[in-house]
RODO-2510 file (C-alpha; in nm, 4 decimals, decimal comma):
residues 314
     n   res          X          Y          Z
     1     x     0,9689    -1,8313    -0,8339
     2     x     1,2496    -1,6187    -0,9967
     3     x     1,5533    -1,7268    -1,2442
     4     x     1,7764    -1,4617    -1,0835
     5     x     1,8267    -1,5902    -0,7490
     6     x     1,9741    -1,3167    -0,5789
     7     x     1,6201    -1,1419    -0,6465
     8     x     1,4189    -1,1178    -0,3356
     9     x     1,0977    -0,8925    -0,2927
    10     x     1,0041    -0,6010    -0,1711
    11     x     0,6830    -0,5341    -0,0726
    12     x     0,5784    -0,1724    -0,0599
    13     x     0,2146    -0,2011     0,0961
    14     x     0,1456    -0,3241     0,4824
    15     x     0,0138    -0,2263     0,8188
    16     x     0,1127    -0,1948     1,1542
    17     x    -0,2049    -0,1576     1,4155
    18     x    -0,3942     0,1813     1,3573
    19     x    -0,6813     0,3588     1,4476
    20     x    -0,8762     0,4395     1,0970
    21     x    -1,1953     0,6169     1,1851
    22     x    -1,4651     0,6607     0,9403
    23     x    -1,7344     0,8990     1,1057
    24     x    -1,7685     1,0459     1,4523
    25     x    -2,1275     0,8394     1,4138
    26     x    -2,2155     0,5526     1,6184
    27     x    -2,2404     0,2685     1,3611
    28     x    -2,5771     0,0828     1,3057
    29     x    -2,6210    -0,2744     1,4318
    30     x    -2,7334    -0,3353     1,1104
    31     x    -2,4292    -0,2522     0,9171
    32     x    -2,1956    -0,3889     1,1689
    33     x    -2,3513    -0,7435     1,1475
    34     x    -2,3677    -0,7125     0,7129
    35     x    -2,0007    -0,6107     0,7516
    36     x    -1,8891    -0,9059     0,9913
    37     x    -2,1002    -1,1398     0,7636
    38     x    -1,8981    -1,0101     0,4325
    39     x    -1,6040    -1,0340     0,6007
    40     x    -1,6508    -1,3789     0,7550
    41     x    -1,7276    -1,4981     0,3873
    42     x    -1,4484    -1,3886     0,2375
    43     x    -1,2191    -1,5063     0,5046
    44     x    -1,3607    -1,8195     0,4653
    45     x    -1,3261    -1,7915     0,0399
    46     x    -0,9680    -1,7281     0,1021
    47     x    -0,8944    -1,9805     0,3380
    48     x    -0,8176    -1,7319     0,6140
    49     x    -0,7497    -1,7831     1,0100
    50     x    -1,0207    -1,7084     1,2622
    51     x    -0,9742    -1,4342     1,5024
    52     x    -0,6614    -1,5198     1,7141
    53     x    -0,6429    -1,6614     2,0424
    54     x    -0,4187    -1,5317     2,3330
    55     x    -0,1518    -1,7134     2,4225
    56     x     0,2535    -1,7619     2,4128
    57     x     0,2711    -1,6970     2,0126
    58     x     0,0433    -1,3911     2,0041
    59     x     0,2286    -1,2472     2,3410
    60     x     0,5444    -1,2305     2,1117
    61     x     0,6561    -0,8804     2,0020
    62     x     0,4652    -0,7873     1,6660
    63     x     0,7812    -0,6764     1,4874
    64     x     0,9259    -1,0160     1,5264
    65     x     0,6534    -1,2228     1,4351
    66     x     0,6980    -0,9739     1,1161
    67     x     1,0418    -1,1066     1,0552
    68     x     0,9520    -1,4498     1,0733
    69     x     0,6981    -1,4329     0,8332
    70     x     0,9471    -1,2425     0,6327
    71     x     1,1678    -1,5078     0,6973
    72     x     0,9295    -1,8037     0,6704
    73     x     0,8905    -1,6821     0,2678
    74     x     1,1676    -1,5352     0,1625
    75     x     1,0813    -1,1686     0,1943
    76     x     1,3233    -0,9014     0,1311
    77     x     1,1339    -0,6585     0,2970
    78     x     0,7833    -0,4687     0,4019
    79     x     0,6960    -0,1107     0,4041
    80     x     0,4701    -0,0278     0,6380
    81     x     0,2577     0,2435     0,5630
    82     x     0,0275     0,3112     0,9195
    83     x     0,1007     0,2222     1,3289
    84     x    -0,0650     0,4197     1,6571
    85     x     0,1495     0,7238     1,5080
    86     x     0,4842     0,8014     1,3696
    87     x     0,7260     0,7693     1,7040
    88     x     0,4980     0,3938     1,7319
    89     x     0,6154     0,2942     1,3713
    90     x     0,9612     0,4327     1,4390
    91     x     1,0546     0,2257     1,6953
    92     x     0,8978    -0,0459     1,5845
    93     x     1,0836    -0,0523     1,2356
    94     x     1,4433     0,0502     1,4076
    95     x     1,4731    -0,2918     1,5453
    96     x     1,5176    -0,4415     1,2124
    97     x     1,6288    -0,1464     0,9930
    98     x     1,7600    -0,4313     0,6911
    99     x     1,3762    -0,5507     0,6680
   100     x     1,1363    -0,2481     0,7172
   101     x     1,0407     0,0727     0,6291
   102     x     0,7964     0,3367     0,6876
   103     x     0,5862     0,6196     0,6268
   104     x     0,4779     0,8748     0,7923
   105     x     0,0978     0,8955     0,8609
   106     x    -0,1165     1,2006     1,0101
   107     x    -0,3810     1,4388     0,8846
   108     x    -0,2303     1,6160     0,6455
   109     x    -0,5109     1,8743     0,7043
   110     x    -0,3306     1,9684     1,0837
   111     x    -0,1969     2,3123     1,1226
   112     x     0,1277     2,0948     1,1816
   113     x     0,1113     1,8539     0,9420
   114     x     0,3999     1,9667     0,7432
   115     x     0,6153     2,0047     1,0480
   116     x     0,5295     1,6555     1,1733
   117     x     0,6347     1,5578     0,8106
   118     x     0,9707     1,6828     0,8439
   119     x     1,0248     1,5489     1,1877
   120     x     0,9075     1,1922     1,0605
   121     x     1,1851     1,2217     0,7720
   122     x     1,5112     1,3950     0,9197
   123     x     1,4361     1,2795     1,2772
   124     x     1,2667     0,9389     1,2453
   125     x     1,3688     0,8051     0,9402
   126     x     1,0539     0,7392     0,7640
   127     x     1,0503     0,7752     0,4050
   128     x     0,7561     0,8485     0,2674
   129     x     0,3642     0,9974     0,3717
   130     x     0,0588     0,7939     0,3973
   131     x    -0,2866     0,9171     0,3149
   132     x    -0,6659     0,8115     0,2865
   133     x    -0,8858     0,9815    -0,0008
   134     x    -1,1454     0,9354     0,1455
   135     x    -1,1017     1,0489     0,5041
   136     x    -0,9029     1,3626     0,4012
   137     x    -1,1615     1,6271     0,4371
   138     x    -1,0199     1,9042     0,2265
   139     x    -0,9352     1,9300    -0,1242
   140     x    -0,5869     1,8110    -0,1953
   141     x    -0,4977     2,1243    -0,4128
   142     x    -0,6066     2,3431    -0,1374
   143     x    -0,3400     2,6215    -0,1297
   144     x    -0,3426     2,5443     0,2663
   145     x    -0,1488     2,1835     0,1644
   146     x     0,1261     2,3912    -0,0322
   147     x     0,3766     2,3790     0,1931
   148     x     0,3495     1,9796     0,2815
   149     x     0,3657     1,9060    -0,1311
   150     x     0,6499     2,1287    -0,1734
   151     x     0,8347     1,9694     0,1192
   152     x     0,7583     1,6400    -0,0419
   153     x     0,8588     1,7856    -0,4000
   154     x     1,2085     1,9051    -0,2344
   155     x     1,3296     1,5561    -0,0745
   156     x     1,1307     1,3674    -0,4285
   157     x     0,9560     1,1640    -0,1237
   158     x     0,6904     0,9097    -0,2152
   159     x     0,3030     0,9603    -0,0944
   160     x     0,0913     0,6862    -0,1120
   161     x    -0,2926     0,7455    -0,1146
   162     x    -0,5657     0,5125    -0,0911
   163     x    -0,8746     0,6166    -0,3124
   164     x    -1,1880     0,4384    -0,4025
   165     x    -1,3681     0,1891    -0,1621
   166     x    -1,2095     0,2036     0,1868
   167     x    -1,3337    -0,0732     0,4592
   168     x    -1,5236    -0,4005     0,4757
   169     x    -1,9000    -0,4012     0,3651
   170     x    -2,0406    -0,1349     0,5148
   171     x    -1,7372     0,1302     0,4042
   172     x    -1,7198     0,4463     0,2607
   173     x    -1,7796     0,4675    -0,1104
   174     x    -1,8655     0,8365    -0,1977
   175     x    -1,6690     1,1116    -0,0783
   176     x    -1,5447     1,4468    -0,2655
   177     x    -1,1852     1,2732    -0,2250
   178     x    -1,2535     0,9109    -0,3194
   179     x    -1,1718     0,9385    -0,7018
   180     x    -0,7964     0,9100    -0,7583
   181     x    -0,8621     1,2366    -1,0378
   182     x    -0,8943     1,4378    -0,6424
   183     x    -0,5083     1,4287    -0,6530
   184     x    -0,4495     1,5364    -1,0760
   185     x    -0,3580     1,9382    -0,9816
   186     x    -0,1616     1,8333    -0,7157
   187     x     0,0492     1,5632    -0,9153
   188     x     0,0398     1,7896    -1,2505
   189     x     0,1606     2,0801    -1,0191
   190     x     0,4383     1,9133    -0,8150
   191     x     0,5849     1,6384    -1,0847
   192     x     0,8319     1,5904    -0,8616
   193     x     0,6423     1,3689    -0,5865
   194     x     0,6274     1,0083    -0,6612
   195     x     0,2126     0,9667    -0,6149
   196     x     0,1707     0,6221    -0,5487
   197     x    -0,2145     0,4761    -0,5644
   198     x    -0,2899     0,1290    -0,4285
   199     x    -0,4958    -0,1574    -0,5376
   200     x    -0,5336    -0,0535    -0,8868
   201     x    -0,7590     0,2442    -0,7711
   202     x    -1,0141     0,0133    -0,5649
   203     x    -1,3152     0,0652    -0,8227
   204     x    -1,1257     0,3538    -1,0153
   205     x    -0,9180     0,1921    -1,2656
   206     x    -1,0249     0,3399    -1,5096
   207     x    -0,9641     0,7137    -1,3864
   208     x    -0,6349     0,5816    -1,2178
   209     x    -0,5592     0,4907    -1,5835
   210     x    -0,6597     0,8620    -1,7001
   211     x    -0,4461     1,0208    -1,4453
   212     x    -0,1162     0,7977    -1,5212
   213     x    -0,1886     0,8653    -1,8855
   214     x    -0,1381     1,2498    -1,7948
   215     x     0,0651     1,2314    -1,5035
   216     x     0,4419     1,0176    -1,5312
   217     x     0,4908     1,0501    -1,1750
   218     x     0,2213     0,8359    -1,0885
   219     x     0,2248     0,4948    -1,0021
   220     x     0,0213     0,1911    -0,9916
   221     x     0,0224    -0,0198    -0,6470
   222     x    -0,1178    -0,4343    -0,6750
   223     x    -0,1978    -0,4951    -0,3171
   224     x    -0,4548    -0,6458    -0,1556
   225     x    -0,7067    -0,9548    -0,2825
   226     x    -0,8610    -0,6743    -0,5290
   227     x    -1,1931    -0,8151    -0,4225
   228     x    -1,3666    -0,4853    -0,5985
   229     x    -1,3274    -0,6296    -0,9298
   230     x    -1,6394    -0,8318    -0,8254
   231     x    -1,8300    -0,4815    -0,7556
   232     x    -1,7850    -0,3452    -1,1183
   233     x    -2,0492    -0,3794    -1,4032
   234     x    -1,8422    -0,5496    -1,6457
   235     x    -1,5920    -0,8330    -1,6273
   236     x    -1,2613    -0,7372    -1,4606
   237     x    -0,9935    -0,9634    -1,3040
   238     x    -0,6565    -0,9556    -1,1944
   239     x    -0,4884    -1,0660    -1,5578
   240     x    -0,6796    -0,7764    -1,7036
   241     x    -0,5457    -0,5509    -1,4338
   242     x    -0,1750    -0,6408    -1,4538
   243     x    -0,2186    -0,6491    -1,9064
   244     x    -0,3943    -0,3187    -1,9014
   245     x    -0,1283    -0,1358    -1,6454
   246     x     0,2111    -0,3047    -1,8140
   247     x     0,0599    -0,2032    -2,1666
   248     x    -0,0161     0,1742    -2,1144
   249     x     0,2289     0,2358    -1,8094
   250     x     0,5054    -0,0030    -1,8491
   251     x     0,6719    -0,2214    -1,5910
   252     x     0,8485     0,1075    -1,4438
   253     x     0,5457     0,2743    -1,2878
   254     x     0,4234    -0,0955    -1,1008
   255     x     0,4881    -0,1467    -0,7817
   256     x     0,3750    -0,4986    -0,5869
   257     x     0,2001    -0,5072    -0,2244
   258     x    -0,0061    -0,7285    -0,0035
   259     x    -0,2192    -0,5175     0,1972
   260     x    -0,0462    -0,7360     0,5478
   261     x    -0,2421    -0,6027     0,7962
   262     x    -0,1964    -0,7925     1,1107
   263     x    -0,2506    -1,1778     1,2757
   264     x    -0,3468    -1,4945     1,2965
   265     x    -0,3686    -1,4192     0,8887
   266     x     0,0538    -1,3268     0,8845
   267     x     0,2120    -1,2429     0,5110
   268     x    -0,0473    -1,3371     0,2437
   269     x     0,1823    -1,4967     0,0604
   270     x    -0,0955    -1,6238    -0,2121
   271     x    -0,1727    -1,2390    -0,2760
   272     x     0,1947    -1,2983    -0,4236
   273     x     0,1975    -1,6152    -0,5487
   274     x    -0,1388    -1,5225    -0,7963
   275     x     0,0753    -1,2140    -0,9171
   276     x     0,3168    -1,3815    -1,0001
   277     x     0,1458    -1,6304    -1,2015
   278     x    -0,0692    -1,4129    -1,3841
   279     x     0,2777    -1,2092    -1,4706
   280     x     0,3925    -1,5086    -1,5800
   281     x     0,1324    -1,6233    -1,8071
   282     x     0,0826    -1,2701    -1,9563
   283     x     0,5007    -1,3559    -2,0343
   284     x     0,6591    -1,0165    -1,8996
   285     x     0,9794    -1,0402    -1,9390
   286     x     1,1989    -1,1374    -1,5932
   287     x     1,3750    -0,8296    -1,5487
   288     x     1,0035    -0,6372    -1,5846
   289     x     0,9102    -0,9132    -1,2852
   290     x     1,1784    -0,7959    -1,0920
   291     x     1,0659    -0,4114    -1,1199
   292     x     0,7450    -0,4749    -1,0494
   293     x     0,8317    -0,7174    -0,7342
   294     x     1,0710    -0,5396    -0,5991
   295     x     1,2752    -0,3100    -0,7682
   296     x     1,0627    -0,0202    -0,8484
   297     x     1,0191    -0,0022    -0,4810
   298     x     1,4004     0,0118    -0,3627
   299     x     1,4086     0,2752    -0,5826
   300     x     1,1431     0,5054    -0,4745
   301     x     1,2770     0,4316    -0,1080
   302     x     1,5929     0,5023    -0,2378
   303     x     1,7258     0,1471    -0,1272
   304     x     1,9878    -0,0468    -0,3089
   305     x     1,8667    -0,2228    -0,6310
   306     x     1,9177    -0,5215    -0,7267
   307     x     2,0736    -0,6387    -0,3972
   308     x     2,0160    -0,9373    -0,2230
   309     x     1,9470    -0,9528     0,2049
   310     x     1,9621    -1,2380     0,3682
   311     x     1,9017    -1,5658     0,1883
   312     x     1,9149    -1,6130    -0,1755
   313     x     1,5930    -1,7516    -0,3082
   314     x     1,2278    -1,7182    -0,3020
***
């Protein structure tokens, strides 16, 4: 898959278990049954498991069955982004410090939060924050937030924030916070955090697009199946994603994800393997691959670049 074959990936975007609540609202029966019938059609589109069984395999400590599917395709490593809470994705991630890292992820609207942040980083290890858009319920320029951005801004840590769409059918799509332009005083104010914004803004490429324009320390994250291309009003697909970020952003400001979220499905290793190929057939150059797959990443973690771990091919 790459001509440099001490290149391995690194895959900036994935999930330990988490609690992700929308609305203090009991759910209609309605929506829950159009969501599980969305979902069970695209899990059958993408070829998909069904919902695992219990037995020996699933009894197995999640972290390792993480490092075999690592393993099992040649992964570098995975950043995960969410678990139960910080001290959960600590220890979790500590087991295997060559393979995983992870971010930090609480309300950054807690009288805390900023304290939590700093006890995540020095004490934990974690290197980065984790947000939602859409469930943050406060503007993100709010001079409450200051000292959280400025902490971030001192140690140049990464914060990645979902915006657009969040959920299955059924999810949130309007919120004062889900339009990736929610976080443009914040980025043009503290240049110095690395804003990173997943799945090519989820139904806001176009502002995401805006906001890198004006912003440099933005970045563009490719995880997930990008499904929402299907919800826009004109024709948009993954090749016109990838052409229309490389062109105005440049292979420096791309990260690649998956979106791994959990089992029987493992490491969606086609989410990579279509990438890839579109990559490929739009004829960036190998050493742009390797920023985009992996590289760019390191970096912002501040991992070593360019350096293989553990076997030599993908």
């Amino acid at each position: 898959m790459f001509s440099n074959p001490d290149f391995r990936v690194f895959d900036i975007h994935a999930h330990l278990p988490y609690k992700l609540l929308f609305s203090s609202h009991k759910t209609h029966e309605l929506v829950t049954r159009y969501g599980k019938e969305r979902s069970e059609r695209m899990r059958l589109t993408w070829d998909f498991p069904a919902v695992e069984e219990q037995g020996e395999e699933a009894a197995r400590p999640l972290i390792q069955r993480w490092v075999d599917e690592l393993n099992k395709y040649n992964i570098a490593g995975l950043n995960f982004l969410t678990a139960l809470d910080n001290d959960n994705l600590a220890e979790q991630i500590s087991i295997y410090p060559d393979r995983f890292t992870g971010f930090a992820y609480h309300p950054i609207e807690n009288e805390d939060a900023v304290t939590e942040l700093r006890r995540a980083v020095d004490e934990l290890g974690l290197r980065g924050y984790k947000l939602f858009g859409p469930l943050t319920q406060i503007p993100f320029d709010s001079p409450s937030l200051d000292p959280v951005w400025a902490f971030l801004a001192e140690r140049r840590l990464p914060v990645l924030i979902h915006f657009g769409m969040l959920g299955h059918a059924g999810g949130i799509v309007h919120h004062p916070n889900i339009n990736p332009l929610a976080i443009f005083n914040t980025a043009r104010a503290y240049p110095d955090i690395p804003f990173i914004i997943p799945h090519f803004g989820a139904g806001y490429f176009q502002e995401l697009l805006h906001l890198s324009w004006s912003c440099p320390n933005v970045y563009i994250d490719t995880s997930g199946s990008n499904q929402w291309v299907r919800w826009m009003p004109y024709e948009l697909n993954l090749e016109t994603l990838f052409r229309k970020t490389y062109e105005l952003l440049g292979p420096e400001r791309i990260i690649f994800g998956t979106d791994a979220s959990g089992f029987p499905r493992g490491y969606p290793y086609r989410y990579l393997q279509d990438q890839i190929r579109v990559c490929r057939e739009l004829r960036f150059p190998e050493s742009d691959i390797e920023l985009i797959f992996g590289n760019n990443a390191r970096r912002l973690l501040k991992l070593p670049v360019g350096k293989a771990v553990g076997s030599t091919n993908v």
